[in-house]
N, CA, C and O atoms as a Tinker XYZ file with bonds, in Angstrom:
   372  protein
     1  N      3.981000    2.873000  -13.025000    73     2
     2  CA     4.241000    2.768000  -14.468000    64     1     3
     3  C      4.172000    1.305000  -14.924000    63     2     4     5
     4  O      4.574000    0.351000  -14.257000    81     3
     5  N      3.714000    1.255000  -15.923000    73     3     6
     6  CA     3.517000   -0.384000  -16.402000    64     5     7
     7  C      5.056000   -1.023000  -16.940000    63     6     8     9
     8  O      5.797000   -0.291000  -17.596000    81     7
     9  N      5.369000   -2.117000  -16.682000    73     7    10
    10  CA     4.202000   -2.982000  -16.163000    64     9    11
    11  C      4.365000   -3.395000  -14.693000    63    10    12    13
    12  O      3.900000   -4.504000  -14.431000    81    11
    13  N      4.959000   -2.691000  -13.639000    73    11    14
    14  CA     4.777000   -2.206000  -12.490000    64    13    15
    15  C      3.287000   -2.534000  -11.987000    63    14    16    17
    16  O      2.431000   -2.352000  -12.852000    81    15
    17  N      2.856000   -2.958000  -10.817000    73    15    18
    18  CA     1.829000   -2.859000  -10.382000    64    17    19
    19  C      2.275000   -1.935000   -8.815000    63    18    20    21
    20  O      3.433000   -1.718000   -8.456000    81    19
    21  N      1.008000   -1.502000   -8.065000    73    19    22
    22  CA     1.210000   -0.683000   -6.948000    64    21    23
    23  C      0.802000    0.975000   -7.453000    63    22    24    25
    24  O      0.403000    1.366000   -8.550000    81    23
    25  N      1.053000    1.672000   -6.305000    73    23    26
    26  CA     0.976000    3.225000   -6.672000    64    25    27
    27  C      2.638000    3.705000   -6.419000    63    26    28    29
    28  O      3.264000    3.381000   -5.410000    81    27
    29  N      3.227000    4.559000   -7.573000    73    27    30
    30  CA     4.216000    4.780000   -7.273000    64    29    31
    31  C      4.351000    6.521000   -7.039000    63    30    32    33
    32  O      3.436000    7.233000   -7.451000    81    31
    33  N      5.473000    7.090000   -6.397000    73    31    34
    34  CA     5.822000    8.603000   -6.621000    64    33    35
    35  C      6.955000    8.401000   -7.306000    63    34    36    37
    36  O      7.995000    8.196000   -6.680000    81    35
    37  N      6.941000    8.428000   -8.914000    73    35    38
    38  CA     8.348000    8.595000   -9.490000    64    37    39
    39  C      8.647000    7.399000   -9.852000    63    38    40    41
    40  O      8.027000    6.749000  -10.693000    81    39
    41  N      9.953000    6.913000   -9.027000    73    39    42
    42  CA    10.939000    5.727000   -8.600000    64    41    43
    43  C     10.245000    4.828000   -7.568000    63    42    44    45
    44  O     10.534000    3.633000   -7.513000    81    43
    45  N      9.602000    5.216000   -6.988000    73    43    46
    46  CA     9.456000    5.003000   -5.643000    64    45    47
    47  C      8.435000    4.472000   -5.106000    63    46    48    49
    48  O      7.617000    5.367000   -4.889000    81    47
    49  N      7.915000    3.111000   -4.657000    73    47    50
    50  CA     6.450000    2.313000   -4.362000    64    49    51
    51  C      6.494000    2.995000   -3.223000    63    50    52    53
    52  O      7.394000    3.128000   -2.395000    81    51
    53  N      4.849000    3.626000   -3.313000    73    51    54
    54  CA     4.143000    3.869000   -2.204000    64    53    55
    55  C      3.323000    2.997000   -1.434000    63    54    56    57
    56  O      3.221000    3.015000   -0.207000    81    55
    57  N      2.547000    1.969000   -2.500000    73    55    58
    58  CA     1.495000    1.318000   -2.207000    64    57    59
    59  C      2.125000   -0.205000   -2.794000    63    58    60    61
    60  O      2.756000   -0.550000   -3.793000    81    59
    61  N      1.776000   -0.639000   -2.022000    73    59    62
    62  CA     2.048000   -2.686000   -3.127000    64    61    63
    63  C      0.854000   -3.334000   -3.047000    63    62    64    65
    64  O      0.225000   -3.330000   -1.988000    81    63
    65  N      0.478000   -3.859000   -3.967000    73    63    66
    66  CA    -1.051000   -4.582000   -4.345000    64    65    67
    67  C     -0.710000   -6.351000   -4.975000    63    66    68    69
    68  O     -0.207000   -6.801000   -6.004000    81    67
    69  N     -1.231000   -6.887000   -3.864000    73    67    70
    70  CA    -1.048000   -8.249000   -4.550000    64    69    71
    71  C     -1.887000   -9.459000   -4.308000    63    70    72    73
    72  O     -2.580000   -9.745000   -3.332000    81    71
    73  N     -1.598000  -10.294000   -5.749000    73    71    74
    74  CA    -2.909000  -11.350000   -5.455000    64    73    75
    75  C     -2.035000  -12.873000   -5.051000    63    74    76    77
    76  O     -0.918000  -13.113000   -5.508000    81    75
    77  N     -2.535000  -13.497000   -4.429000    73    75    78
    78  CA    -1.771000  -14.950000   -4.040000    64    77    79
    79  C     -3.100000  -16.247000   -4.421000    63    78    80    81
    80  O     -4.207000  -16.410000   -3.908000    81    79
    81  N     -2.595000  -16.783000   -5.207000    73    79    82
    82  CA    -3.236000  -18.129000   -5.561000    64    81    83
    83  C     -2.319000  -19.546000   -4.965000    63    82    84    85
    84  O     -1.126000  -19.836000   -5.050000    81    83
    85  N     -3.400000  -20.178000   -4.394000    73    83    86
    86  CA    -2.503000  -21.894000   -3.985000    64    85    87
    87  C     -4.138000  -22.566000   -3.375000    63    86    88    89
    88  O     -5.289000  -22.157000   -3.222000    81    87
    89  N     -3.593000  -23.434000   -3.236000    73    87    90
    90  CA    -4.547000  -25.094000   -2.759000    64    89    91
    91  C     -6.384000  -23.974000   -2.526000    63    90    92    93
    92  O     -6.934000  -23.562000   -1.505000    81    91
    93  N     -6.802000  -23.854000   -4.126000    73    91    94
    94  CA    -7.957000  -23.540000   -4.177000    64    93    95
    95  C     -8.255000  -22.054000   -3.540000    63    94    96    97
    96  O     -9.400000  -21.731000   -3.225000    81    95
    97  N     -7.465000  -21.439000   -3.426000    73    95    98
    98  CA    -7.682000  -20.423000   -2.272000    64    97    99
    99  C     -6.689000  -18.516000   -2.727000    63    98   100   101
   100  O     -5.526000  -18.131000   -2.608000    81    99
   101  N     -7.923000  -17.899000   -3.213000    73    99   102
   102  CA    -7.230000  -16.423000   -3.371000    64   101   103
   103  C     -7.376000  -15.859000   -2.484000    63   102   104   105
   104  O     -8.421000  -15.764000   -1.840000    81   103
   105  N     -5.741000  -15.070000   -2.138000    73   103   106
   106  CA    -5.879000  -14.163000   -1.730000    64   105   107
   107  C     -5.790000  -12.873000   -2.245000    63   106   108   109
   108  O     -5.372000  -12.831000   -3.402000    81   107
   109  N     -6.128000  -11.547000   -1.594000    73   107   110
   110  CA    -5.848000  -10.357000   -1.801000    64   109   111
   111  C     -5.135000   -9.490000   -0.277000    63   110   112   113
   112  O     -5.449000   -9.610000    0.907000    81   111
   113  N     -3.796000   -8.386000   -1.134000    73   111   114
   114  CA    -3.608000   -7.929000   -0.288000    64   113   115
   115  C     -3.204000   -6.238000   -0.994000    63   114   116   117
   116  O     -3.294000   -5.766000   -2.127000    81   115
   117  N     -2.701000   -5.656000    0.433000    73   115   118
   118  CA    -2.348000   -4.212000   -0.138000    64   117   119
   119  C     -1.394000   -3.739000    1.447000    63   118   120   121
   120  O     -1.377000   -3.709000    2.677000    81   119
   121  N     -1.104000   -3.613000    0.909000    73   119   122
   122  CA     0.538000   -2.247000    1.646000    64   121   123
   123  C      0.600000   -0.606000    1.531000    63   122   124   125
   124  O      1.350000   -0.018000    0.752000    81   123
   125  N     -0.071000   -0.139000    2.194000    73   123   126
   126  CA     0.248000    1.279000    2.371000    64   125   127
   127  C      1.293000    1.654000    3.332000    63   126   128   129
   128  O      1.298000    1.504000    4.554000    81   127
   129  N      2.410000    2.304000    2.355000    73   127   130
   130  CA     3.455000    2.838000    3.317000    64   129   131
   131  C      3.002000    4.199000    4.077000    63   130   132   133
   132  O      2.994000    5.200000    3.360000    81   131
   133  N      2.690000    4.339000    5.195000    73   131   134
   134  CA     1.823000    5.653000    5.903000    64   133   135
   135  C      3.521000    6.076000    6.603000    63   134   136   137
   136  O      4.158000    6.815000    5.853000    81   135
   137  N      3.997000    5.813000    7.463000    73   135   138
   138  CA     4.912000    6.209000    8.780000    64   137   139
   139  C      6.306000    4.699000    8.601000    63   138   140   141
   140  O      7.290000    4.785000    9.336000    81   139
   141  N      6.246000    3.993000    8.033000    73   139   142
   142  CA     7.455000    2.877000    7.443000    64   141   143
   143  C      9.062000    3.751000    7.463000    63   142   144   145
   144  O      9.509000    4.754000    6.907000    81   143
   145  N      9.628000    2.634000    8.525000    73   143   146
   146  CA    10.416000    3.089000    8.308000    64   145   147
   147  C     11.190000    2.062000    7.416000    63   146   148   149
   148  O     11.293000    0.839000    7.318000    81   147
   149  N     11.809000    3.479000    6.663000    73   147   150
   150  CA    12.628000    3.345000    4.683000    64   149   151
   151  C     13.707000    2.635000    5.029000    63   150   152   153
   152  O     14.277000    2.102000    4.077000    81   151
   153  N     14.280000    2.414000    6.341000    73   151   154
   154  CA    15.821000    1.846000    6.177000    64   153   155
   155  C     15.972000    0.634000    6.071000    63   154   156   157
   156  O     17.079000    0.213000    5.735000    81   155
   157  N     14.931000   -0.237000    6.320000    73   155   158
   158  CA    14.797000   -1.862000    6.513000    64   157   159
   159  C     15.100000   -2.107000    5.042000    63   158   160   161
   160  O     15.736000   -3.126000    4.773000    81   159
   161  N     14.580000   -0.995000    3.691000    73   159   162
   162  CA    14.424000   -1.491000    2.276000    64   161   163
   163  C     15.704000   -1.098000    1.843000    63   162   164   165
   164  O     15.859000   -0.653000    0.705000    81   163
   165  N     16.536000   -1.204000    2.550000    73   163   166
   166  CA    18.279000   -0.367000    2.080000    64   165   167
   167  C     18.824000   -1.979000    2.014000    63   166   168   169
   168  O     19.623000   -2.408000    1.182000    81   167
   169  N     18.433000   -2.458000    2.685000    73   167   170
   170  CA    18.958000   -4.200000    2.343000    64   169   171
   171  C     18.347000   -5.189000    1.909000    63   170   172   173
   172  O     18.558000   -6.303000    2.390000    81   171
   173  N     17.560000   -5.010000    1.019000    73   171   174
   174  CA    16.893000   -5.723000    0.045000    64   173   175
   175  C     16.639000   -5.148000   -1.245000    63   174   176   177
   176  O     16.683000   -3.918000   -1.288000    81   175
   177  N     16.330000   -5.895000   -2.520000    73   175   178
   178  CA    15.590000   -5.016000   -3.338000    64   177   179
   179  C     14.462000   -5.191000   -3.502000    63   178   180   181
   180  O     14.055000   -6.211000   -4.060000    81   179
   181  N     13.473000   -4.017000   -2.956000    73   179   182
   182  CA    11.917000   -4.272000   -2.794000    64   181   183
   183  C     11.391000   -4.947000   -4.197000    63   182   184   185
   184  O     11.874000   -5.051000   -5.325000    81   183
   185  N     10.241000   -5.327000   -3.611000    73   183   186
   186  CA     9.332000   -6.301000   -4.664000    64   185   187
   187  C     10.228000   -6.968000   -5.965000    63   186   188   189
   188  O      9.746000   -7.142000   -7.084000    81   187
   189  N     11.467000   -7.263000   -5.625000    73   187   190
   190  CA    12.846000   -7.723000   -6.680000    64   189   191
   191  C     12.926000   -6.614000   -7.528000    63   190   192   193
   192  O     13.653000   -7.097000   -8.397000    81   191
   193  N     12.665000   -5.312000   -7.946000    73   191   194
   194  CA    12.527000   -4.350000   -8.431000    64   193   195
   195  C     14.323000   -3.624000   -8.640000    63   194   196   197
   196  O     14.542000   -2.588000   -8.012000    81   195
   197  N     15.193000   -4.065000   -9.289000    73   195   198
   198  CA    16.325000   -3.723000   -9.803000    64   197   199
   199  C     15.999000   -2.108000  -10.028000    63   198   200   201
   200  O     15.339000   -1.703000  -10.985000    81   199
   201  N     16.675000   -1.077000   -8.795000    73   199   202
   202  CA    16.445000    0.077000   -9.459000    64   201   203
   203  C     15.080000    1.012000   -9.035000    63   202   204   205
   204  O     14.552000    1.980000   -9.582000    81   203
   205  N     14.901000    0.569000   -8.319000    73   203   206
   206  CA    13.630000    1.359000   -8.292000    64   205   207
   207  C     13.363000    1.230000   -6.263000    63   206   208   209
   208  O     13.877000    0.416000   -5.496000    81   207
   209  N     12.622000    2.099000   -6.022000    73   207   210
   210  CA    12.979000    2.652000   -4.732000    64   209   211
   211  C     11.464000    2.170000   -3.984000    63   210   212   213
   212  O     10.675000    1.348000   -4.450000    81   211
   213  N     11.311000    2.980000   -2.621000    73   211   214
   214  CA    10.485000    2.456000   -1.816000    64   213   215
   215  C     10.046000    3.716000   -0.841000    63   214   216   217
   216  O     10.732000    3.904000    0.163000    81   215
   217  N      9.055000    4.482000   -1.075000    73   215   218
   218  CA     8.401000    5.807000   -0.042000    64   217   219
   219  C      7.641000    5.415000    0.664000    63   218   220   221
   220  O      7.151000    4.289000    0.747000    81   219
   221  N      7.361000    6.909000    1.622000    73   219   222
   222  CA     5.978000    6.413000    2.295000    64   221   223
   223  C      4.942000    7.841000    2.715000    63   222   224   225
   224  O      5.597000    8.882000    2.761000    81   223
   225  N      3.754000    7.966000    2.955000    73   223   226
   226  CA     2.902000    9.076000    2.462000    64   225   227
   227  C      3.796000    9.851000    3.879000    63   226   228   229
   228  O      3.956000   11.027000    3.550000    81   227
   229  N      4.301000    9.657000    5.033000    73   227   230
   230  CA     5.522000   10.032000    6.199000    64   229   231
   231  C      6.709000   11.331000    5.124000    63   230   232   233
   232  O      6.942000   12.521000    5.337000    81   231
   233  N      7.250000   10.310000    3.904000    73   231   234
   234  CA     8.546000   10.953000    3.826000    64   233   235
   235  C      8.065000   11.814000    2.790000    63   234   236   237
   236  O      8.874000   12.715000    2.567000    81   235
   237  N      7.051000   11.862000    2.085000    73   235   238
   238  CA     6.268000   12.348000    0.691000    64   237   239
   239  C      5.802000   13.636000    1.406000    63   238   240   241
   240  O      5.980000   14.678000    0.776000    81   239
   241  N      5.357000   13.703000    2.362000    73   239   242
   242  CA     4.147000   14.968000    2.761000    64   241   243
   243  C      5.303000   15.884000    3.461000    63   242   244   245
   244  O      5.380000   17.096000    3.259000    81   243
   245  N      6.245000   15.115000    4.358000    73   243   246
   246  CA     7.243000   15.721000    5.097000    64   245   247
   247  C      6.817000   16.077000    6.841000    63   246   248   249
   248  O      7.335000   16.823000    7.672000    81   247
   249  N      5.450000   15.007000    6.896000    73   247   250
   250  CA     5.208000   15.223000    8.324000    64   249   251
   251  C      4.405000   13.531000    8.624000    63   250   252   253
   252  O      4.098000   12.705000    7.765000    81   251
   253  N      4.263000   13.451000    9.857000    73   251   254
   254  CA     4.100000   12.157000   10.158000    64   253   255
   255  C      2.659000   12.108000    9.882000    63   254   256   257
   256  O      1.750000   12.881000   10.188000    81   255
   257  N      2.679000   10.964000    9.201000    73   255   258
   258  CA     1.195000   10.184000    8.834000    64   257   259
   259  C      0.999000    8.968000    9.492000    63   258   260   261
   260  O      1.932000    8.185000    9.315000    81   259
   261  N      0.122000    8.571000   10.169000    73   259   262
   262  CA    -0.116000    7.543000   10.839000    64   261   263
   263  C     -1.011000    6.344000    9.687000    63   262   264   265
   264  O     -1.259000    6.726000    8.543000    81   263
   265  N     -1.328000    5.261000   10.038000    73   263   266
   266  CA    -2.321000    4.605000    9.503000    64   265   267
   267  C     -3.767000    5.115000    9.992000    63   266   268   269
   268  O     -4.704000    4.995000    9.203000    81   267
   269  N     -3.953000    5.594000   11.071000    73   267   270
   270  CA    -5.415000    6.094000   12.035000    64   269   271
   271  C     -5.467000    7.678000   11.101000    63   270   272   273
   272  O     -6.478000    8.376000   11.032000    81   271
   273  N     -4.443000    7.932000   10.595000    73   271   274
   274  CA    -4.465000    9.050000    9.885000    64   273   275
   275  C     -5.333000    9.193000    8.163000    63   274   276   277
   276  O     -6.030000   10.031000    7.592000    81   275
   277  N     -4.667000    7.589000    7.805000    73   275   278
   278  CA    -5.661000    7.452000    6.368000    64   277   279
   279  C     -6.402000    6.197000    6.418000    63   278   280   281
   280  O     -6.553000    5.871000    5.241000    81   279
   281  N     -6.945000    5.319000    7.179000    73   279   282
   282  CA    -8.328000    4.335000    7.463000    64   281   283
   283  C     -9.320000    5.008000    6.761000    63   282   284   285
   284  O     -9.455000    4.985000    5.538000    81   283
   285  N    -10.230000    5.796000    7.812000    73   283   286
   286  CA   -10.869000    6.231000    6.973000    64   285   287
   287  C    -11.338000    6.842000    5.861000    63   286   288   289
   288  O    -12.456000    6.535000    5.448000    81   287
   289  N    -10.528000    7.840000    5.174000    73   287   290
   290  CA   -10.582000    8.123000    3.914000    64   289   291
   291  C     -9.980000    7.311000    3.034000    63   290   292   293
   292  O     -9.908000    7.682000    1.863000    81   291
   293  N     -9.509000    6.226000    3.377000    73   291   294
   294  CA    -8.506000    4.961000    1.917000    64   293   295
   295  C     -9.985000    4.053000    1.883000    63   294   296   297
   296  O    -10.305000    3.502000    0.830000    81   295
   297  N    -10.658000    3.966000    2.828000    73   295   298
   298  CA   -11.585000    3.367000    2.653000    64   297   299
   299  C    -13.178000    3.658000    2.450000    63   298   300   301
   300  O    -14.140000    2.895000    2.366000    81   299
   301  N    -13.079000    4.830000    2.414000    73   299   302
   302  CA   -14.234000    5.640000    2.121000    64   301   303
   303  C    -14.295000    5.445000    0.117000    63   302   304   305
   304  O    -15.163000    4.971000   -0.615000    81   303
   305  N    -12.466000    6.284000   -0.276000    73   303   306
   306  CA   -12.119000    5.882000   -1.662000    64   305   307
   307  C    -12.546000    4.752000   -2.247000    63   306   308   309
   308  O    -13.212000    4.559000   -3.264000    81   307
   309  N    -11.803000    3.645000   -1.022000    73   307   310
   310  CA   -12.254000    2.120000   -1.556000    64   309   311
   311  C    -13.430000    1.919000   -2.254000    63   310   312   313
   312  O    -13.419000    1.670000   -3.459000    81   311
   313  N    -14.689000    2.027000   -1.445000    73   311   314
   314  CA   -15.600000    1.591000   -1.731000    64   313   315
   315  C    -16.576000    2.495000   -2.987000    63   314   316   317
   316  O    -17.505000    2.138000   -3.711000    81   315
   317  N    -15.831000    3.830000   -2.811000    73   315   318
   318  CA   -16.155000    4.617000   -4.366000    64   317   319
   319  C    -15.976000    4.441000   -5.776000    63   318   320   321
   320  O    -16.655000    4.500000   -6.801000    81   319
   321  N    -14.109000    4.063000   -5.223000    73   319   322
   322  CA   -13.867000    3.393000   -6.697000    64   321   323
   323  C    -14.299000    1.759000   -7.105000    63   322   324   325
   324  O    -14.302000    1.261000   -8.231000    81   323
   325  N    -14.498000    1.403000   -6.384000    73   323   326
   326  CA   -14.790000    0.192000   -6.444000    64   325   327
   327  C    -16.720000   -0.469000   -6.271000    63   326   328   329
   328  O    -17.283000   -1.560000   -6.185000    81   327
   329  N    -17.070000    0.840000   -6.297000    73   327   330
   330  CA   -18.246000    0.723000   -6.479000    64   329   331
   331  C    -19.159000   -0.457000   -5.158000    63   330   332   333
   332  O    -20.109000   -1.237000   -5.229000    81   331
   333  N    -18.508000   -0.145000   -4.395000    73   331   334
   334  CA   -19.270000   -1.534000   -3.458000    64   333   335
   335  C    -19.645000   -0.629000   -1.442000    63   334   336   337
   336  O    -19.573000    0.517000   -1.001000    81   335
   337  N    -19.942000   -1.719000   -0.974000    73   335   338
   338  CA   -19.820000   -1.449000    0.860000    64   337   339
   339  C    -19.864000   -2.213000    1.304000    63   338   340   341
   340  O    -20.653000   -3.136000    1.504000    81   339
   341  N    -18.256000   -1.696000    1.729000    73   339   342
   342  CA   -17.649000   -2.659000    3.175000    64   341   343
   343  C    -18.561000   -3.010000    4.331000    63   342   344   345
   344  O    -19.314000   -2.109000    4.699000    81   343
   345  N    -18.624000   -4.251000    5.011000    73   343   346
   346  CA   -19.049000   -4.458000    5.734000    64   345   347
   347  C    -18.429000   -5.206000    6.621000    63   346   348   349
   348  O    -18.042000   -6.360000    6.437000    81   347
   349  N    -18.284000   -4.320000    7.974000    73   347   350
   350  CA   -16.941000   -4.686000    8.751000    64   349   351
   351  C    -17.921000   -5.400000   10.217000    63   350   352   353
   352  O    -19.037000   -4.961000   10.494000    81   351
   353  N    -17.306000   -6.435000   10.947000    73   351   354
   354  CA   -17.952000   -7.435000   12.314000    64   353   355
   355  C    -17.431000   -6.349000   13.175000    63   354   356   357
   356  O    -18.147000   -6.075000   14.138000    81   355
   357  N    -16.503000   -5.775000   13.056000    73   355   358
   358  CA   -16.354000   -4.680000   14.251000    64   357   359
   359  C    -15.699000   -3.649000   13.699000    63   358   360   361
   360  O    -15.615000   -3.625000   12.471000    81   359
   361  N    -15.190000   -2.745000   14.371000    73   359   362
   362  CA   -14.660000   -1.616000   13.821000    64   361   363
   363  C    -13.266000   -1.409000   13.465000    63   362   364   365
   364  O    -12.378000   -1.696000   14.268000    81   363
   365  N    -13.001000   -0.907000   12.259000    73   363   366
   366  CA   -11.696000   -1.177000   11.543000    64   365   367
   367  C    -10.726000   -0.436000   12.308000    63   366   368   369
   368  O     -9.700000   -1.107000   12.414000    81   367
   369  N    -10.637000    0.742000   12.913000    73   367   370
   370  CA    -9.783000    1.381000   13.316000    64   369   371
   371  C     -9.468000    1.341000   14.882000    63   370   372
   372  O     -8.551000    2.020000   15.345000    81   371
């Protein structure tokens, strides 16, 4: 929900998306919660987010999701929505 960035369920970041600028140099990143375990975010407040919670596609589906579980199809998406192709030096998974 705006002005929120990430993918959320509800309350709850699934995904975190972020850009880092310093000494000439962007980065990009992204966080998929697949199998995370939720208790580490019981003592912090994620992304400073007053109120608002922290899932993962694990506690959402109600069975274990690995990362080897969504590689290839997050990145199949990737390059659909984003109109482009990855080109990887070795193999991502």
């Amino acid at each position: 929900p705006p002005p929120f960035t990430g993918v959320w369920m509800g309350d709850s970041k699934l995904c975190a998306i972020g850009v880092h600028c310093g000494n000439h140099i962007t980065s990009h990143g992204l966080a998929l919660n697949c199998c995370t375990d939720l208790t580490w975010f019981d003592h912090i407040i994620p992304c400073g987010l007053e109120g608002k919670g922290v899932t993962s596609l694990s506690h959402e589906l109600g069975r274990h999701v690995t990362v080897d579980h969504v590689l290839e199809p997050f990145l199949d998406c990737f390059q659909e929505v984003f109109d482009c192709t990855l080109d990887f030096s070795e193999d991502p998974g």
